[in-house]
N, C-alpha and C positions, 0 to 999 in steps of 0.2 A: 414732227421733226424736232421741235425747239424742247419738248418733254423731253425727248429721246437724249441730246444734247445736256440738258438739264440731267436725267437722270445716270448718264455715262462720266459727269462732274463731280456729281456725289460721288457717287462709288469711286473715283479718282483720289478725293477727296481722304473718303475716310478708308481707304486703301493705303494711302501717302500718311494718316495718324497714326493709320494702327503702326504702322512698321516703323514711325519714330516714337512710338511711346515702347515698344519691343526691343528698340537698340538704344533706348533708355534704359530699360530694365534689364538691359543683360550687361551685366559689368564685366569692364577689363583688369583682372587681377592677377599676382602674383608677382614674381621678383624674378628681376635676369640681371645678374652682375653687381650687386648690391643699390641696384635700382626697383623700384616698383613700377608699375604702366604709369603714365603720364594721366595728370588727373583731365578728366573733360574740361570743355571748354566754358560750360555752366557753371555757376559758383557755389555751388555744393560740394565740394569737394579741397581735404587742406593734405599736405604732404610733406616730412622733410624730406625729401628727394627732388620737390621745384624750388632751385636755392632762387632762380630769378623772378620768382614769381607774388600776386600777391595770394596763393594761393599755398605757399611756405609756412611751416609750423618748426620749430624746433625738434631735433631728436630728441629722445627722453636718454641721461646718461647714468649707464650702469657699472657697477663695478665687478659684478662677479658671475657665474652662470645662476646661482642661487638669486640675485636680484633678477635676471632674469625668469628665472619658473617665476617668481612673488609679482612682478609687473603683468606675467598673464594669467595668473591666478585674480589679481585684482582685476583687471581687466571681465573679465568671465563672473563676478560676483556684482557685475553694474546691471540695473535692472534691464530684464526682456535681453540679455545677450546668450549667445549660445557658438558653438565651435564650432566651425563648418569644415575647415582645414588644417591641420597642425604637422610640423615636420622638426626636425631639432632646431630651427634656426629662425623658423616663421610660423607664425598664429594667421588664421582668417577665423576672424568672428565676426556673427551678423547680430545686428542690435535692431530690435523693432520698436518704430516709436511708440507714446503711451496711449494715443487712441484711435489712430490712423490705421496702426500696426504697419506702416511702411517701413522695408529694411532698408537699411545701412549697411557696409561692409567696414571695416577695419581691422589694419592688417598689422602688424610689426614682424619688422625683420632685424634678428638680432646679430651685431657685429663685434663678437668677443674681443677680437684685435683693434676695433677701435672702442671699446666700451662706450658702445650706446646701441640704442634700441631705435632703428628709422618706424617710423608712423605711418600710416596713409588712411583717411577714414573718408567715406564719400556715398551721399545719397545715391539711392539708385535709379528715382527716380522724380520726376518736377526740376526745375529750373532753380530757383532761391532756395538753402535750407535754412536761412536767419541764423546762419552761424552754428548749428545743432551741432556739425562736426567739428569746427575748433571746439567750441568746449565740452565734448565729449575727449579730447584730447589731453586740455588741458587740468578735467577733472581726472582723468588717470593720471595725468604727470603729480597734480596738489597730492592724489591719495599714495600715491607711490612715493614722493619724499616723506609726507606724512607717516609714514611707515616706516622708512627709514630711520627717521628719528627717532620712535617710540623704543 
C-alpha cells in the first residue's frame, strides 16, 4: 500500500512539473490597445508597457516610419534571431540563446503618433535570465542610435 502511495506521488508529482514547465514554455504574446500581455511574475522578462514595475525598460524613440523598418531590420541581424510574426505595426522575433538554444520572444509595437517603438522581450522558460533580456534591449536601443548617427 505505502509503494502504491508512493508511486501515485510521483506521478503527482511530475504530472504537476510537466504542466508548469509547459505553461512556462508557452508564452503570452501580442498587443491589445497599445499594450502587450503583462510580463510573468519571474524575472525574466523587461517591457515598456510595465511603467510600475521593476520589470520597465524604456521605449525606443523614433522619428519616422523609415526608423522604424531600420530598428527591425537591426533587430533581425542580432545573432540566432529570426521572425516569427510581423504586421505593419508589430514585429515578434524569437532569439535562441548561444548554447542552450533556449528561445526568447521579443516584440515591438510601433506607435507613429507617438514616435516610439514599445519593447517587450522575455525568456520562455526558467526562472532568472541574469538580465539576457534588458540587454538584448538595450543593445538594440545603443545599435539603433548608433545608426542613427552614422
Amino acid at each position: 500500500m505505502i509503494k502504491q502511495i508512493r508511486l501515485i506521488a510521483y506521478a503527482a508529482t511530475a504530472l504537476f512539473a510537466g504542466t508548469q514547465l509547459i505553461a512556462c514554455s508557452t508564452p503570452q504574446l501580442g498587443a491589445s490597445k497599445g499594450q502587450f500581455q503583462a510580463c510573468p511574475s519571474a524575472p525574466h522578462c523587461v517591457s515598456s508597457t510595465e511603467k510600475d514595475s521593476d520589470k520597465y525598460i524604456a521605449p525606443i524613440a523614433v522619428n519616422s516610419a523609415q526608423d522604424w523598418q531600420r530598428l527591425q531590420q537591426l533587430l533581425l541581424t542580432m545573432p540566432r534571431t529570426e521572425v516569427a510574426a510581423r504586421d505593419t505595426n508589430y514585429l515578434h522575433a524569437v532569439s535562441s540563446t548561444a548554447i542552450m538554444r533556449y528561445k526568447d520572444d521579443v516584440e515591438l509595437l510601433y506607435s507613429p503618433t507617438q514616435n516610439k517603438v514599445d519593447v517587450r522581450s522575455s525568456s520562455r522558460i526558467g526562472y532568472y535570465d541574469f538580465d539576457v533580456n534588458r540587454e538584448r534591449v538595450e543593445t538594440l536601443r545603443a545599435l539603433f542610435t548608433a545608426d542613427k548617427n552614422d
